[in-house]
N, C-alpha and C positions, 0 to 999 in steps of 0.2 A: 318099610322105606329104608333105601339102605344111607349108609354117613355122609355119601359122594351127594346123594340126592338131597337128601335133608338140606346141608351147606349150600347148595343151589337156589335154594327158595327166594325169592322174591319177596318186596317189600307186601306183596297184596296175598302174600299166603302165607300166615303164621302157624301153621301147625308145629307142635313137637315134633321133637326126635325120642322116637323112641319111649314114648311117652303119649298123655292125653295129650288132646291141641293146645295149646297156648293161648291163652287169650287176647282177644283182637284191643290193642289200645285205642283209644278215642282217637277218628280220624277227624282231620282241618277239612271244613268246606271253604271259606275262602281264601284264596292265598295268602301270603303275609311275603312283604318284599323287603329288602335291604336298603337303608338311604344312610348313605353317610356326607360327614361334612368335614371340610380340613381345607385351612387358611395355605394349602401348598394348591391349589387349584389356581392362585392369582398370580402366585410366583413361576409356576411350572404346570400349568395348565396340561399340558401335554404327557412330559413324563408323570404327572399325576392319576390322569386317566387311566394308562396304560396299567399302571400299577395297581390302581382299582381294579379294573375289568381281571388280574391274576388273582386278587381277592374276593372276584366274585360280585361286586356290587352291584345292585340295579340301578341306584339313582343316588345323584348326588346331589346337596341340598344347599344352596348358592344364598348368601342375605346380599341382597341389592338393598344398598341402601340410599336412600333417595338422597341425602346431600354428596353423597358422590359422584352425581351426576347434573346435578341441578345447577346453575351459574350462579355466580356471587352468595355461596350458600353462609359463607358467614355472615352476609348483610342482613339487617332489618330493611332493608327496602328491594322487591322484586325487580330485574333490569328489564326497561323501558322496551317495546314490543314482542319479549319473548310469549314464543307462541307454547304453553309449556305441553301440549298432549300432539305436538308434533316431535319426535324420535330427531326429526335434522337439526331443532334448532338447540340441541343439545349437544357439549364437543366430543369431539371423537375419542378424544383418546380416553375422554369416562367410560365410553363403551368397549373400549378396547377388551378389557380382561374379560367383560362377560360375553363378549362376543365372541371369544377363545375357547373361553370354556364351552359356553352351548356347541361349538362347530367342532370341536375336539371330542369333546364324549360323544356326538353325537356318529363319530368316526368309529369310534368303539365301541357302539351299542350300547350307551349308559344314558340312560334318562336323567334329567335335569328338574329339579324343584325351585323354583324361584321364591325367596320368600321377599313380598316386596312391602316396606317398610322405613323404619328410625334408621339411625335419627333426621330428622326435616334438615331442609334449608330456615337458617332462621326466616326469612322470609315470609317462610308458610304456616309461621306461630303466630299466635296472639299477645299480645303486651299485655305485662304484669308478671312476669314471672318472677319472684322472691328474687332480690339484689344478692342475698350473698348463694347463691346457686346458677351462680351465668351456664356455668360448663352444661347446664340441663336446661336452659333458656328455651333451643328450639323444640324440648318436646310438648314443651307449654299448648296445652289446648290446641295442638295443629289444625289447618283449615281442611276439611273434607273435602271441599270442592277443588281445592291445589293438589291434592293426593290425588282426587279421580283423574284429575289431566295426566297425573304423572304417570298414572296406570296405565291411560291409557297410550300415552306415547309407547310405555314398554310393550303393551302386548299388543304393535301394530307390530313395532319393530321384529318380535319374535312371534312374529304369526302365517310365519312361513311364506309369504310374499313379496316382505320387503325388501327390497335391496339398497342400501347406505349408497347417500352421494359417494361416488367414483367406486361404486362395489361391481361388480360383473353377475353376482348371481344373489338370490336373495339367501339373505340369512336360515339358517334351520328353525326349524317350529320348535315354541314350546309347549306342553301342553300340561304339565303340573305347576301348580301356583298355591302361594302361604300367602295370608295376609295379616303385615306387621309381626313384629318379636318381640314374644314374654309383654303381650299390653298391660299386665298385672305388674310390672315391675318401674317404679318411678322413671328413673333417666331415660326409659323408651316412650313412658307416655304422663303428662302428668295437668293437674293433679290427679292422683290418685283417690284419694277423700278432702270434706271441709265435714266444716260445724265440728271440730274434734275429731274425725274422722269417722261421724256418725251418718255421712248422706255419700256413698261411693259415685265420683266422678267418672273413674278410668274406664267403667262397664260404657258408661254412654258416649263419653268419645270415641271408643272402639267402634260402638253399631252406627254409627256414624261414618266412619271411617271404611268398614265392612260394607256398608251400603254403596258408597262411591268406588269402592275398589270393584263388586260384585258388578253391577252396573258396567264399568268400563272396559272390564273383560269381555262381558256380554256384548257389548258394542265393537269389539275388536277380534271379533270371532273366535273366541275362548270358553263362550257359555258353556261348552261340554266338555270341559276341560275336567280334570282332579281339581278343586279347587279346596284347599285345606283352610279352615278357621282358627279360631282360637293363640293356637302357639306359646301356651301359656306355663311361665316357670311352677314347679312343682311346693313351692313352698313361700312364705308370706308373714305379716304381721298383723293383730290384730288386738294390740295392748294400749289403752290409753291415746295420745292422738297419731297412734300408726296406724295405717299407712301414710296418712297424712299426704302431703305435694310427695314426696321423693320417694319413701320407702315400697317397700312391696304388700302389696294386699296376698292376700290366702286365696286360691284358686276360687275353691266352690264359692265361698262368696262372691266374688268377680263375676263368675258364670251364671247366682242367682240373680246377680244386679243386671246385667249382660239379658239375661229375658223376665226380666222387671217384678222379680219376688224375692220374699222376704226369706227369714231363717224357716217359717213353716212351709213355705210353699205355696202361701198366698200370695197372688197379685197385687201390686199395689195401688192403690187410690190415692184421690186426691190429693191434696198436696204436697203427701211423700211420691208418688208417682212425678208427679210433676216436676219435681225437685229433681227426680233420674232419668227426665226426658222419656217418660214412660207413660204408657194411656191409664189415663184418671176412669174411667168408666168402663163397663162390659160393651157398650158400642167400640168406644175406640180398639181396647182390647182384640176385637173379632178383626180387625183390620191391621193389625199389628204384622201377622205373618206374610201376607201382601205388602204392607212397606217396608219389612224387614229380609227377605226372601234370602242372604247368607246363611238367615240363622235357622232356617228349616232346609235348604233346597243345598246347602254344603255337601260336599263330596265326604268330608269327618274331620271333625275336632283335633285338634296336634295339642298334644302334651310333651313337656319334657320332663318322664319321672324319674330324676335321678335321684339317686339316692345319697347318702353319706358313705360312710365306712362302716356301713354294715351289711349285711346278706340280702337279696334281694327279697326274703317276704319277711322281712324285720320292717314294719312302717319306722320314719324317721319321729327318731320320742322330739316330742312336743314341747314350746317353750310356752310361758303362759301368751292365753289367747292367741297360740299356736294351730289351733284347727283348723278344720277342713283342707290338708294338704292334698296332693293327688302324686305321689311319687309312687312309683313300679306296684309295690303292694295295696295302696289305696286306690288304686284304679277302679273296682267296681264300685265305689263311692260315687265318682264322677261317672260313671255308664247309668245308674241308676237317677243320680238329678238330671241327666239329658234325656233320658226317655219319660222323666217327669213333667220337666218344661215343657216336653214337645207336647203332650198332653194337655197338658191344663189349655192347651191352643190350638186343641181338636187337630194336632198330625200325629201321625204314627211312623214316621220315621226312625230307626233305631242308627245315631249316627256312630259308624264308625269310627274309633280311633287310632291315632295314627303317633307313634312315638317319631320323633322327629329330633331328639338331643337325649344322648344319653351317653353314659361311661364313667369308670371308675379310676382316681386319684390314685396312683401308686406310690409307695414306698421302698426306695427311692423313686422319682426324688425330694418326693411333698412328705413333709413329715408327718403330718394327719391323713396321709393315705393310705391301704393296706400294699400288702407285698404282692410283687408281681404273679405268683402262682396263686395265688386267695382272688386277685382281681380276674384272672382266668380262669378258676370258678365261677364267679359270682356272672361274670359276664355272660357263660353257656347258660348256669341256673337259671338269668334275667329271659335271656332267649326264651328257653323252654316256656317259661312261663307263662312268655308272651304269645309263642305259638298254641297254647293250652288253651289261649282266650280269643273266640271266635271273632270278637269283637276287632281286636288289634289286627293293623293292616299294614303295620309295618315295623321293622327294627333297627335301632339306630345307632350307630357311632359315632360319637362326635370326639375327631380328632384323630389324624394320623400321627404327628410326631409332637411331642411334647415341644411348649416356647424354650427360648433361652431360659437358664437359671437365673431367677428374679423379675424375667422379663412377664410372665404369667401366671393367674393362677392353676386356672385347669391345666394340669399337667396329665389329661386323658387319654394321652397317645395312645398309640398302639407301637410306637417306638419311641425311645430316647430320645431328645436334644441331638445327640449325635448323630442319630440316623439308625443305633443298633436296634434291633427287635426289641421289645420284651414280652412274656409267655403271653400276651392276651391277644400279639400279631397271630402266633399260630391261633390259639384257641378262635379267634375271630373268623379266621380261613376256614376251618375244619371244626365247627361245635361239636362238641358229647357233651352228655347229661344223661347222669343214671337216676333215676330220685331213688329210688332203693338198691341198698347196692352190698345188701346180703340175703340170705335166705337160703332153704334147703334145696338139695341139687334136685330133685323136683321141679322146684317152683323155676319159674322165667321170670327174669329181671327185664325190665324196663328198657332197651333203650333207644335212644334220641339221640338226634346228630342232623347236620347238615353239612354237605360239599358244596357251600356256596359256588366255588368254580363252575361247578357241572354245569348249570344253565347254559356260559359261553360255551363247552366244550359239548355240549350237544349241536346245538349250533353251530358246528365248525363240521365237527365228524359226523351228522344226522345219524348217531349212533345212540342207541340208550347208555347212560352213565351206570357204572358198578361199582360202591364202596364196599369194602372190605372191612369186618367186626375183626379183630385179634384179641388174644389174648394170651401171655406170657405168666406160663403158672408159676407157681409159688415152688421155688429151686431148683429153674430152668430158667437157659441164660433167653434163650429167641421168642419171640410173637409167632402165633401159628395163625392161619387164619381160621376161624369156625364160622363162619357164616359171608357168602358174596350177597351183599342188595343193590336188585336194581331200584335206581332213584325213579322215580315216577314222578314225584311233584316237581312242579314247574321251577321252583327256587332249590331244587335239593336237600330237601327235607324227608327226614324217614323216619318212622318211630313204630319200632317192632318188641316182641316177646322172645327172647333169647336162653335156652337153655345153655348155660356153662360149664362143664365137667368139675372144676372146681375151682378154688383162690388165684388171684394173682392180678395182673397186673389189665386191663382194658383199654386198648386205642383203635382209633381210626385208620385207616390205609387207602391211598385213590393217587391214580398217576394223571398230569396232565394228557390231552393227549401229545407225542411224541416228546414227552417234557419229563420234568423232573417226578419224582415219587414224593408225595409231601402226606403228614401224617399229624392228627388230631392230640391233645394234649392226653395225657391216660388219667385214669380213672382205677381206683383200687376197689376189687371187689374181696366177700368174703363168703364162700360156697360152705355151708356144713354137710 
């Protein structure tokens, strides 16, 4: 095979150069999509999108949240004949920003995730919530039935039919749906626990809550939608009387309470069942997944496994009665309790997850975050990992530009406060990842990447996409290229066996089409 040829080869023929074949890396059967989320979508809806759609995103992941749209939502009393599951009798200008955004990405090809949720209208809480905790008042035990109506106004409104008094044409569909944010975390839902925080509330308000949402999608012609569960923060307490009303519970717990077992995996009975709105007997039990139908018939589970300031298979260390986390590295902990639940309830469903918030805290300008090149790391590493796992169905960034100085804490951007880049914009556009990244000029090193772009620019050109492998040896100034891959996967994903002549330096290379040349962050190899 001559050199010319070899560098030609395509992502579905790994053979050497020059050499045995190379060995085939473990290929993805189902795809794994892009969802990102950033608070500049309500401001600039438009130049938002556009600028997604150059990064490549698939879908962007929108928190509607129901007092924004509700009337008199600071009151404790509901106003007198609102109709709340009709979309008119709610004002316009709440719908304004989402109605920008759904009609705007949907201008650009970018799908839309609605996650519909906190915080309520106080109205739609229950009285008693602890005096000195007003500012969390309406997550207090919210009514399910006020939530189903809310639902459903939204998913008439965005179910591709509707047209808004004085509209000319009806709104765009939506068809991905979240139900409620982080329900494991107090101020979105509460209480959390009583009795010391030894009988978990927050599980059974949720499937509560899940039932009515589930429900009114399906009546608003969404049943076949994505419909995402869970949405639950990666981390929690579980010391003395926390979680208590406010604090945050520990995921897996949440999720064993959520389908009504204990720390073994026993179902519970009698009166501790009862106490979690859960079935006391093996009859009720048998009919649990019939009136529960989210928590088996869900399109997958959403997690947010972020981590701290460490690498992404470093589990976050533990404070006491810190367990059961589910961040990036603990994730087959939470794959294996959902395929256990679904079990002990006679289904065999293996539910997909779905990362839905994720990104890493840089330094500058948070001073407990790592540095902008370590966080472009860690963010390709989190990828790969997550395309490693059949299970994940999707990858997430949460956050284009960092808040004002002081005004936030996640400073996750993927730019500055100012607007300038920092290294994890590119590395987000263009991922590498080598997991091995020496060995003898023999051996074939690993690698991984994606041109998120490529999806639109196939779409535009009905051309197959070809990124470019470089590399700039060791006391040579240029990048040469050694290998063109065509992208095949649907998202731009490729992951090959690369013979390398020897040391130096490894990056990506892909031109829009008729656009600029843009190039993935490098990667140091070391060839013996």
């Amino acid at each position: 095979m001559s050199v010319l040829a070899c560098v030609l080869l395509s992502v579905t023929v790994l053979a050497g150069c020059g050499g045995s074949p190379a060995p085939r890396p473990p290929q993805r059967g189902a795809p794994m999509i892009s969802i990102f989320e950033t608070g500049q979508l309500f401001s600039d809806p438009a130049g938002t999108v556009r600028l997604l759609r150059r990064l490549g995103v698939d879908v962007v992941r929108v928190d509607v949240a129901w007092s924004s749209l509700a009337p008199n939502a600071g009151s404790r009393v509901r106003p007198h004949h609102f109709r709340p599951a009709d979309p008119a009798w709610y004002a316009a200008p709440g719908w304004a920003p989402y109605d920008a955004i759904v009609s705007d990405a949907r201008r650009v090809g970018i799908g839309v995730d609605l996650t519909l949720g906190p915080p309520p209208p106080r109205w739609a809480a229950v009285a008693g919530a602890p005096t000195h905790n007003r500012s969390y008042a309406a997550a207090w035990r919210p009514s399910p039935a006020q939530f189903g109506a809310f639902v459903r106004a939204v998913g008439r409104r965005y179910s591709g039919a509707y047209i808004p008094p004085g509209g000319a044409r009806p709104l765009p569909r939506v068809s991905f749906w979240s139900v409620w944010n982080e329900p494991n975390y107090g101020p979105n839902l509460a209480p959390q626990a009583i009795d010391h925080s030894n009988i978990e509330v927050a599980p059974t308000l949720y499937r509560a809550l899940l039932d009515a949402a589930w429900g009114a999608l399906g009546q608003t012609g969404h049943g076949a939608d994505t419909i995402l569960i869970g949405e639950l923060a990666p981390r929690g307490l579980a010391l003395g009387d926390e979680p208590g009303n406010f604090s945050g519970m520990v995921p897996l717990r949440f999720v064993r309470a959520l389908y009504c077992v204990d720390a073994r995996l026993r179902q519970f009975r009698g009166a501790a069942a009862l106490a979690r709105g859960c079935p006391p007997d093996a009859a009720a039990s048998a009919r649990f997944p019939r009136l529960h139908p989210a928590l088996f018939e869900a399109s997958g589970f959403a997690v947010h496994p972020y981590p701290q300031a460490f690498a992404p298979t470093v589990p976050t260390p533990t404070v006491p009665g810190g367990t059961d986390y589910a961040d990036l590295p603990q994730l087959p902990k939470l794959e294996s309790l959902l395929d256990s639940v679904q079990q002990l309830y006679g289904s065999r469903p293996r539910l997909p997850l779905y990362s839905t918030e994720y990104g890493y805290k840089t330094d500058p300008p948070f001073p407990g975050g790592v540095p902008p090149a370590t966080a472009a790391l860690y963010l390709n590493w989190a990828e790969w990992i997550s395309w490693r796992d059949p299970r994940i169905r999707s990858y997430n960034q949460y956050l284009l530009i960092d808040p004002p100085p002081g005004a936030g804490y996640f400073v996750t951007g993927l730019e500055f406060a100012d607007g300038k880049p920092k290294q994890t914009f590119y590395a987000y556009r263009m991922p590498l990842f080598l997991p091995v990244a020496s060995g003898a000029a023999s051996q074939p090193l690993e690698v991984w990447g994606c041109v998120r772009p490529a999806r639109f620019a196939r779409l535009t050109t009905r051309r197959p996409q070809v990124v470019e492998i470089q590399l700039r040896a060791v006391g040579t100034r240029d990048f040469r290229t050694v290998r063109r891959v065509e992208l095949t996967d649907p998202y731009g994903y490729f992951d090959v066996a690369q013979r390398f002549p020897g040391s130096g330096s490894v990056r990506l290379r892909w031109s829009y089409p008729n656009g600029a040349t843009i190039f993935s962050r490098t990667a140091q190899i070391s060839i013996r």
